[in-house]
BANU-138673 format. One record per residue (C-alpha): x negated, y negated, z negated; chain. Coordinates in pm, whole numbers. Layout:
<pts>
{pt {X,Y,Z},"A"},
...
</pts>
This chain:
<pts>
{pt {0,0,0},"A"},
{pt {-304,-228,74},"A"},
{pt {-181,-437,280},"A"},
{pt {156,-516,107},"A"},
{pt {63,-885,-9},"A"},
{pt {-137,-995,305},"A"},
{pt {111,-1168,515},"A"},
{pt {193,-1361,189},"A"},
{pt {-150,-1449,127},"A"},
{pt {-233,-1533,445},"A"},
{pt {66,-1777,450},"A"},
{pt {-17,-1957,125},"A"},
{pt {-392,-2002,229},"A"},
{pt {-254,-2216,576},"A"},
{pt {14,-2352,380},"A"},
{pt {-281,-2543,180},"A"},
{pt {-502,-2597,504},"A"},
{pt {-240,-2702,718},"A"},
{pt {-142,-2957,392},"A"},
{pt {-494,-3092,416},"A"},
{pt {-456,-3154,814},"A"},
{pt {-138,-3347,799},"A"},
{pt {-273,-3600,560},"A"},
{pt {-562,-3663,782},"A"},
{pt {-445,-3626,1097},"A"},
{pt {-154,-3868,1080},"A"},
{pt {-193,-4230,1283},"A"},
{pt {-289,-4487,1044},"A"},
{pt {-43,-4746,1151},"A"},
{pt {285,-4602,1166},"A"},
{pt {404,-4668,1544},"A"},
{pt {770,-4773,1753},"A"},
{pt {960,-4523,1831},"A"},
{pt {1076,-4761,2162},"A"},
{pt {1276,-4434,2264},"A"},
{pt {1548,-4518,2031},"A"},
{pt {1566,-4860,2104},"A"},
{pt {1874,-5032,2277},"A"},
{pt {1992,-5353,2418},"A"},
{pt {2346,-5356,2235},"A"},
{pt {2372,-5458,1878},"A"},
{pt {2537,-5280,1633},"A"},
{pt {2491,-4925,1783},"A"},
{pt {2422,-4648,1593},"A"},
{pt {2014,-4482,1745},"A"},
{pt {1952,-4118,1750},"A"},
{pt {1618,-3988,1789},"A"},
{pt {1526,-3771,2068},"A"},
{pt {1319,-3372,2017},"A"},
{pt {1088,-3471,2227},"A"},
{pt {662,-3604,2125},"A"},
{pt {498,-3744,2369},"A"},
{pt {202,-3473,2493},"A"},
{pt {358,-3142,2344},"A"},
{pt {283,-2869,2597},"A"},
{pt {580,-2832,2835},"A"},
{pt {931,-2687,2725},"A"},
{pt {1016,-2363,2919},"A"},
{pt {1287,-2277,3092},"A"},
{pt {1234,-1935,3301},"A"},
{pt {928,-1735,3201},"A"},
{pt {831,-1425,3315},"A"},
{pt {475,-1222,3168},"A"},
{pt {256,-960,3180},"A"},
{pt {41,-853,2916},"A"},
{pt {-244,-631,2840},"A"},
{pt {-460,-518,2573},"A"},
{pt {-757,-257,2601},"A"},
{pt {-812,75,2429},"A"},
{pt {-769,111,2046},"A"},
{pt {-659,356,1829},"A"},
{pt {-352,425,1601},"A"},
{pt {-326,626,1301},"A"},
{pt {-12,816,1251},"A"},
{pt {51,941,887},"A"},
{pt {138,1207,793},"A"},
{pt {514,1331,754},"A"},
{pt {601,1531,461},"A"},
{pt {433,1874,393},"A"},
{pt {490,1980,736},"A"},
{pt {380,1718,967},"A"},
{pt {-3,1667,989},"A"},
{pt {-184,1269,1031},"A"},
{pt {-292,1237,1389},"A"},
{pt {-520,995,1519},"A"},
{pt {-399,830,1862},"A"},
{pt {-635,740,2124},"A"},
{pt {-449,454,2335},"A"},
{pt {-622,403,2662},"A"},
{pt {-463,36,2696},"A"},
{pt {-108,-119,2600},"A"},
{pt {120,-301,2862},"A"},
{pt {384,-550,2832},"A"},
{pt {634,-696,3005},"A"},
{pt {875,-975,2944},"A"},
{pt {1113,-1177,3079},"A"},
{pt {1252,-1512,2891},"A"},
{pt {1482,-1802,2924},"A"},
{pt {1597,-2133,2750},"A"},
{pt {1867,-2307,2894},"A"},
{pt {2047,-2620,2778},"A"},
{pt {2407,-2607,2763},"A"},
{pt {2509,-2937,2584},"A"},
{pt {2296,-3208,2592},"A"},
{pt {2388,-3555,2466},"A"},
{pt {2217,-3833,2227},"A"},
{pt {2428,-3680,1933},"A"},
{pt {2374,-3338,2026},"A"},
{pt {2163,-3039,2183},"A"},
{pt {2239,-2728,2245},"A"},
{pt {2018,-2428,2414},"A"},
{pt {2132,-2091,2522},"A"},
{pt {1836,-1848,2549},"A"},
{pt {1788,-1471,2639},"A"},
{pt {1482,-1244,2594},"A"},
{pt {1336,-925,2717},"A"},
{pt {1024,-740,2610},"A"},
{pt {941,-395,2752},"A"},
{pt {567,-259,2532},"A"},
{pt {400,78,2666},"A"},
{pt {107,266,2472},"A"},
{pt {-75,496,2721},"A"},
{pt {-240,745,2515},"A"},
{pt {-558,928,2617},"A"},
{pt {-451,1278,2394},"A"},
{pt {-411,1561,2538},"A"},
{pt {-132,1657,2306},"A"},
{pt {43,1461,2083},"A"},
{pt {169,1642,1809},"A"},
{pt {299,1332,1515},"A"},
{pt {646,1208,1608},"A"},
{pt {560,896,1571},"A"},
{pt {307,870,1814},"A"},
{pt {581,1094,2071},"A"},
{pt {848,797,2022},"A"},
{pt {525,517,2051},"A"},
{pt {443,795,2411},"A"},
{pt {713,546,2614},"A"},
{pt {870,199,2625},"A"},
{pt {968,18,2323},"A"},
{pt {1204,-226,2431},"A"},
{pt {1367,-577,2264},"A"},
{pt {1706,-766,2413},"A"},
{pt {1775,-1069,2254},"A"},
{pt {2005,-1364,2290},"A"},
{pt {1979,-1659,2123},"A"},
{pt {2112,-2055,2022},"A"},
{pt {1882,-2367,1928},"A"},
{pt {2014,-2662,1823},"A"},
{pt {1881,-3033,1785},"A"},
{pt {2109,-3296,1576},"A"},
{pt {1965,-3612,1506},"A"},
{pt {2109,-3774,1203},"A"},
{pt {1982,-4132,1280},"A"},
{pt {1682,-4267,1411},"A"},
{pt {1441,-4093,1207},"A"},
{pt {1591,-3742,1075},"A"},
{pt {1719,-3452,1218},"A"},
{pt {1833,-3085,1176},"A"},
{pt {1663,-2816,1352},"A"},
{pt {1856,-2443,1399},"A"},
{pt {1803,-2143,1550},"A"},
{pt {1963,-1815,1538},"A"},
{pt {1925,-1492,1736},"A"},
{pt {2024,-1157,1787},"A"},
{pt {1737,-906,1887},"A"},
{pt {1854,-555,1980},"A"},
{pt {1503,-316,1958},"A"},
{pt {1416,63,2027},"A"},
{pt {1283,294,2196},"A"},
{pt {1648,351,2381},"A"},
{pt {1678,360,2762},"A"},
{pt {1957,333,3002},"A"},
{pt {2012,673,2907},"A"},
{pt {2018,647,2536},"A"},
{pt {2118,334,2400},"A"},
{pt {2132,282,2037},"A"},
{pt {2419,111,1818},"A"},
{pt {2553,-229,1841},"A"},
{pt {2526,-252,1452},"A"},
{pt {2106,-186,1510},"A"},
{pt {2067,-564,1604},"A"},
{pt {1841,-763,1424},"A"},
{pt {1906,-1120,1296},"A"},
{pt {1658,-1437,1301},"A"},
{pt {1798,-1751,1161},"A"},
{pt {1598,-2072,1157},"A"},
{pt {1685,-2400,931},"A"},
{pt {1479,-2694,942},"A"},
{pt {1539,-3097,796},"A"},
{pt {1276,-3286,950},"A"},
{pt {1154,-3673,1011},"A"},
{pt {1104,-3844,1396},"A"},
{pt {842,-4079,1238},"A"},
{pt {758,-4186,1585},"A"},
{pt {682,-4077,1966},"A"},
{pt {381,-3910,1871},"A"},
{pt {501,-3733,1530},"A"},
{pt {740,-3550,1363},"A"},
{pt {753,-3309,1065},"A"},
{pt {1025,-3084,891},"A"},
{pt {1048,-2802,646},"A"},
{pt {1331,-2546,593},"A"},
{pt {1366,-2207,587},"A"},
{pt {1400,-1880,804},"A"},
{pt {1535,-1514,753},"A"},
{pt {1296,-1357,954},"A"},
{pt {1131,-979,1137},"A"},
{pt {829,-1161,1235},"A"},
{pt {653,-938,923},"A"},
{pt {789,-583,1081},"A"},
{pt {1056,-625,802},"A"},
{pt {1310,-885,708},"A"},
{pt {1159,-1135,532},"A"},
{pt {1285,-1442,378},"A"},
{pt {1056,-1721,412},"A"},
{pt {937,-2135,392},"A"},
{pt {920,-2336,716},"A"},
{pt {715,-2585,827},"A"},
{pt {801,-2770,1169},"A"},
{pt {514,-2967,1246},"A"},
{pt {406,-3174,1580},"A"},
{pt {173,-3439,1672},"A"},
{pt {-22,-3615,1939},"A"},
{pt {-325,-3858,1894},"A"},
{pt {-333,-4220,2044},"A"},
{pt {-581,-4135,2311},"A"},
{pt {-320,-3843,2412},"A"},
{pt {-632,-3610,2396},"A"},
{pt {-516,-3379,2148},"A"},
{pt {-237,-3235,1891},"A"},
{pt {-72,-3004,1669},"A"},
{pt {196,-2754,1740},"A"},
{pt {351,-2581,1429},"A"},
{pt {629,-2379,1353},"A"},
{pt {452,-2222,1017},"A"},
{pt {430,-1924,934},"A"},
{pt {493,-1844,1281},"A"},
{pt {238,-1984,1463},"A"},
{pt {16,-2311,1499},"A"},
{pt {-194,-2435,1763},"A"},
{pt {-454,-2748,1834},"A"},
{pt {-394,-2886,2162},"A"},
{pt {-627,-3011,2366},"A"},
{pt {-555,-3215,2757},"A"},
{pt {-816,-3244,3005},"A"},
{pt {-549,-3401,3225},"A"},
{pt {-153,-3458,3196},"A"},
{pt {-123,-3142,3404},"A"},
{pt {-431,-2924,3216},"A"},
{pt {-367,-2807,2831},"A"},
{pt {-557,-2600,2627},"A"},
{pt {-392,-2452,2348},"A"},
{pt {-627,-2251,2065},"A"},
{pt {-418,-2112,1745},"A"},
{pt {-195,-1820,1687},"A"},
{pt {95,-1707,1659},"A"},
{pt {299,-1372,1407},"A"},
{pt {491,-1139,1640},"A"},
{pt {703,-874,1516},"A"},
{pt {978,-692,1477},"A"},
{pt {1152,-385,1330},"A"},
{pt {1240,-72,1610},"A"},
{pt {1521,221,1564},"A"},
{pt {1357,539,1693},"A"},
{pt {1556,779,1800},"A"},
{pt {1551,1142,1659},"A"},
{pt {1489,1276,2050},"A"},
{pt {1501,1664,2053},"A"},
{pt {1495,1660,1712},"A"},
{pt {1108,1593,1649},"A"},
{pt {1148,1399,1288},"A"},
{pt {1149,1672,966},"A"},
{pt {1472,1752,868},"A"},
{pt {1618,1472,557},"A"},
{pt {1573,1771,316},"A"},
{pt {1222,1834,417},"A"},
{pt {958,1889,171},"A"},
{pt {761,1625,95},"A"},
{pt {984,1351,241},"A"},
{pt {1056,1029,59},"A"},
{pt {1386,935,-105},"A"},
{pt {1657,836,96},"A"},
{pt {1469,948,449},"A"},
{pt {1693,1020,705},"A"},
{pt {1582,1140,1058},"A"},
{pt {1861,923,1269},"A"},
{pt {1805,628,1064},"A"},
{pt {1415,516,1097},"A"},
{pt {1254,197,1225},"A"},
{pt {930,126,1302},"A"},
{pt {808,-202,1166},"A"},
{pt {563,-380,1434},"A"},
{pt {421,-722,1275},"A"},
{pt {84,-860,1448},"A"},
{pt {-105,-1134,1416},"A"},
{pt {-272,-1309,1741},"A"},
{pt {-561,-1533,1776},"A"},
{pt {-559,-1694,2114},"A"},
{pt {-677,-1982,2403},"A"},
{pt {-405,-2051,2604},"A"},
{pt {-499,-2227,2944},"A"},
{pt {-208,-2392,3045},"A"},
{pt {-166,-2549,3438},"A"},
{pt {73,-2746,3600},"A"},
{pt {141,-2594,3936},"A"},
{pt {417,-2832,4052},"A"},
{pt {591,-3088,3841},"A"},
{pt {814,-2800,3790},"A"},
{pt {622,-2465,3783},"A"},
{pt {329,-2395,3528},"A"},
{pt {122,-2124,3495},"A"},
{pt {-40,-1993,3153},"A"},
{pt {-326,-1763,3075},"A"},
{pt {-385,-1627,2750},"A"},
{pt {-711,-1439,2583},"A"},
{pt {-705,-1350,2248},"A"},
{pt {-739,-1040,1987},"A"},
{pt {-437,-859,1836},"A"},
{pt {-482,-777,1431},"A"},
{pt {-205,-545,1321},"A"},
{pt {-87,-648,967},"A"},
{pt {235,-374,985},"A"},
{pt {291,-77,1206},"A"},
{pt {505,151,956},"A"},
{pt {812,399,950},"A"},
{pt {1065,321,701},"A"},
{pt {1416,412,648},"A"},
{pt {1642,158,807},"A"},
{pt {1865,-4,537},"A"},
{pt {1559,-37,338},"A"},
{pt {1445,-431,195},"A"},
{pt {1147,-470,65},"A"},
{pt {1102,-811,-132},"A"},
{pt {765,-933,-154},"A"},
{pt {589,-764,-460},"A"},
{pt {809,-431,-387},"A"},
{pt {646,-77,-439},"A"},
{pt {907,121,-264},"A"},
{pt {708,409,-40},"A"},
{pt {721,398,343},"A"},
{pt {793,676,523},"A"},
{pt {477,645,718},"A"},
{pt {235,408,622},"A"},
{pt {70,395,945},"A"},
{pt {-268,217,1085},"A"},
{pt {-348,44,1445},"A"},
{pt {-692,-102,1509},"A"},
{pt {-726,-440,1679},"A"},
{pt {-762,-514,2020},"A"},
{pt {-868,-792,2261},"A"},
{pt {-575,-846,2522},"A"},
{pt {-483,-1118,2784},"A"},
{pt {-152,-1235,2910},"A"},
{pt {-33,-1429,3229},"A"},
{pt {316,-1576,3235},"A"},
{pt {426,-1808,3522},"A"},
{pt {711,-2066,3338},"A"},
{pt {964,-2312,3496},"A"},
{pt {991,-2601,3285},"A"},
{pt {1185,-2889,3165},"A"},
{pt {1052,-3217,3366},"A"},
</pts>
């Protein structure tokens, strides 16, 4: 249970360095906000989402991702199932996204969004004998759909929500999985439009980011120097990112970013130990399991403006798994909690790129 208190250790340490940067990196004389400035008197200003230099808002995106050979230590399961140690020859990844506005007014903005990520371990074993590693032998898929929402208060506050519905396994077109399976990400920030160039919020987020539901502090953070050379982009403890711009139409973007989520695996030809068998830990059931994928990314994204409309994005970085468990599926863990996995698995890191060609907002 080593790593149980990582992810909230890990957050508490940026919390305090990420404190540090936004007392030093703020301008020292507070600037206009000339975007919510009008000509008639007497009418109510709303501030706008938008800081000037923030990298560009996508609308369509569609990747391909690839990380090189590691290896992935199944546990063992019960008395009867044996650890196996997985040789993956290299890990692909597909995905599809988009973020469309529905309503958009100075009172209010509304996105409608949709998601689709398709993962594939290739393994170099001859035989695979751990179940786990069998269910990992394929695609694990995630279909999501999803709401943001802006709503400026006044001039200088806003609300900030999102909420989504993620539906993840290792089902097919064959085999799909439950309705009641779907995973829920809710997002809640109050935040300050100090200016053009910088705005901050905090809230709070129910979250699978960590493999596992997780309840957890917010920090919405974004700013852009004077000189437009470089910035912050935070949505803590989900990612952060310095920004850097060679031109208006060339961004660098070094940070990273928590991906995760939790998986139903399906008992195919019945390869999970029966619920009775010996060994197994309380309340295990074979048709009810999830795998809990959390990772942790360090990355350069290059970032290029093809067209004013069309950008392209490359992305190098190294993958650090902080969870890749089994667990039972109605299972919470609070943080703290000593309640045994099913399998208490291990994944070494990995360097991977990405490529994702994005339509944006102008």
């Amino acid at each position: 249970m080593k790593h149980k208190l990582h992810f909230p250790l890990l957050f508490s340490t940026l919390f305090c360095l990420f404190a540090g940067q936004v007392l030093f990196a703020q301008p020292e004389d507070e600037e206009e906000d000339y975007s919510s400035y009008g000509t008639e008197s007497g009418v109510k200003r709303y501030c706008t989402p938008k800081v000037v230099g923030l990298s560009p808002q996508r609308l369509i995106s569609i990747g391909y991702e690839f990380a090189g050979s590691h290896s992935i230590e199944a546990a063992a399961l019960g008395d009867n199932v044996a650890a196996q140690n997985g040789d993956v020859n290299n890990y692909m990844g597909f995905f599809l996204a988009a973020n469309l506005p529905v309503i958009s007014t100075h009172k209010f903005l509304l996105n409608i969004g949709m998601n689709y990520v398709g993962s594939n371990f290739s393994f170099g074993n001859d035989t695979l004998s751990n179940p786990f590693l069998q269910s990992l032998n394929g695609n694990i898929r995630t279909f999501g759909l999803n709401a943001t929402i802006f709503k400026p208060l006044n001039e200088k506050h806003y609300l900030l929500g999102f909420v989504s519905g993620d539906y993840n396994g290792d089902y097919n077109f064959k085999r799909f999985q439950s309705i009641s399976l779907l995973k829920t990400t809710v997002v809640a920030v109050f935040g300050w439009k100090f200016n053009d160039r910088f705005q901050f919020g905090f809230g709070a987020t129910q979250t699978y980011r960590a493999g596992e539901k997780s309840l957890l502090p917010v920090i919405h953070y974004n700013f852009t120097s004077k000189n437009d050379k470089w910035g912050i982009e935070a949505l803590l403890p989900a990612r952060m990112h310095y920004r850097y711009a060679f031109t208006r139409r060339d961004l660098l973007l070094a940070g990273f970013e928590v991906l995760g989520n939790s998986y139903h695996l399906a008992n195919v030809d019945n390869r999970y130990p029966e619920q009775n068998a010996p060994g197994m830990v309380s309340g295990y059931d074979p048709n009810n399991i999830e795998f809990r994928r959390s990772e942790i990314r360090f990355r350069l994204d290059y970032m290029k403006a093809l067209s004013d409309f069309i950008w392209i994005s490359a992305q190098v970085g190294y993958i650090h798994a902080y969870r890749f468990n089994v667990d039972s599926g109605n299972d919470f863990r609070p943080f703290g909690s000593d309640m045994p996995y099913v399998m208490e698995n291990r994944m070494g890191g990995a360097p991977y790129f990405q490529i994702t060609l994005n339509l944006v907002s102008p």
